[in-house]
N, C-alpha and C positions, 0 to 999 in steps of 0.2 A: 446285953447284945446291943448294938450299936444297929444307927439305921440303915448304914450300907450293909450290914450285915445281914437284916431283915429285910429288907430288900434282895438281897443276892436270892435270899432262902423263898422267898417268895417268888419270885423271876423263877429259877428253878422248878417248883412245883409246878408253876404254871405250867412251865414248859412241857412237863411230862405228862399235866390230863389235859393237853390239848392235842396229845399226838392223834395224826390220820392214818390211813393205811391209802396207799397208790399204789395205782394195777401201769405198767410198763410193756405195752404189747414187741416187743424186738424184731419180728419180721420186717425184713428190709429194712432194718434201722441200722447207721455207722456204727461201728462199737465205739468206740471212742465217746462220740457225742453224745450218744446214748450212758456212758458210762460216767461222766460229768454231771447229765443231771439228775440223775441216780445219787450219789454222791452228795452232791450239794441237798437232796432231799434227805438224804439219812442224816447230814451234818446238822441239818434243820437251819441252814444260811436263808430259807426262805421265810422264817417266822422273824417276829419282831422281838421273842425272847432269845435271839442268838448269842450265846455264848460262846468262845472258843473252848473253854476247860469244860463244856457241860454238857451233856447228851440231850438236844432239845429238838433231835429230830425226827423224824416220820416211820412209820416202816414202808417198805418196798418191795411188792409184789413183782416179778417179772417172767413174762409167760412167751412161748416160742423162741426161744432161748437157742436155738436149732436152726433157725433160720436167720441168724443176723448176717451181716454183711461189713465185709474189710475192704477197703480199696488199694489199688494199685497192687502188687505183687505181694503183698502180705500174708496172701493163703499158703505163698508157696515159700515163703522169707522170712515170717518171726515168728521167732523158735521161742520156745516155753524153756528154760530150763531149770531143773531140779539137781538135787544131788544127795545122794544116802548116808553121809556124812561117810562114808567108809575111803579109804583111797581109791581113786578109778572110776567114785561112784557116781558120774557126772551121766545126767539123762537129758536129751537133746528130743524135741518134739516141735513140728511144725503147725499151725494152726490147724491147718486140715487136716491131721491126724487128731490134733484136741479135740477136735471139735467130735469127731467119726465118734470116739472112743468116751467122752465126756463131755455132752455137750452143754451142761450148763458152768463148765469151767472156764471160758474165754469170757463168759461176761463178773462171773464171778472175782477173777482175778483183773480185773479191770478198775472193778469199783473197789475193791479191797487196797489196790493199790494207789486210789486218789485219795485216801482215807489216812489220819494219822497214823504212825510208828507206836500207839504207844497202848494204853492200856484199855484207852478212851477211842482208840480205833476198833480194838477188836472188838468190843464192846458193842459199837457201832453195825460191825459187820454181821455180829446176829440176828440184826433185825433186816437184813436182806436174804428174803426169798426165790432162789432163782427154782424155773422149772422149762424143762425142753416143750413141753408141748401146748396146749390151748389151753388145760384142764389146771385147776389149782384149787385146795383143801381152803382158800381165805374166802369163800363168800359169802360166810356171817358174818365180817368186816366190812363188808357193801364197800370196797374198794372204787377209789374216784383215779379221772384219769390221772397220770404225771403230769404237771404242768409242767409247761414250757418256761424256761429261766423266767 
């Protein structure tokens, strides 16, 4: 093994028993911005063991998930859409109906999609925890707040 290589393998380890857990309160928070540094927390952009190919990020608590906030006409204007692979099978949904019906989807799919395409995305996206309201099963984790970029 060569020393970049023991190094890579080192950097990596590190990176994995140094993770934290962060609590993300979303009332009255933009989704968007909110959704960014969510993101850059799970990618783990904010440790010094950053990787691009390496999971060296955080997990991410996020609590009131039910009360975030979109600006300008977007409640009534970006649509969600799916489709069942089947012909015809195209489903059209406006945030405010997301939200009524599934409300920790709008932040859900927000962070999911600042997150890689790839294997090392979804990967990623396990270790985000969304939940609609105050309560959440993570407080043996003693979660710290999100910091700020």
């Amino acid at each position: 093994m060569t020393t970049t290589e023991s190094t890579r393998h080192l950097s990596t380890e590190a990176a994995r028993a140094g993770r934290r857990w962060y609590l993300a309160d979303a009332d009255g928070q933009v989704l968007g911005r909110l959704a960014s540094r969510i993101a850059c927390a799970l990618r783990g952009k904010n440790s010094a063991a950053f990787s691009p190919h390496v999971d060296a990020g955080d997990f991410v608590v996020v609590v009131n998930a039910a009360k975030i906030r979109l600006t300008g006409k977007k409640w009534t204007e970006k649509e969600y859409i799916s489709h069942s692979e089947y012909p015809g099978g195209v489903r059209r949904a406006v945030a405010r109906d997301v939200l009524e019906k599934h409300p920790t989807r709008l932040i859900h799919t927000a962070v999911v999609g600042m997150l890689p395409k790839t294997r090392l995305g979804r990967q990623l996206a396990t270790k985000l925890k969304v939940y609609a309201g105050p309560d959440h099963p993570h407080q043996a984790q003693k979660p710290l707040p999100l910091p700020a970029r």
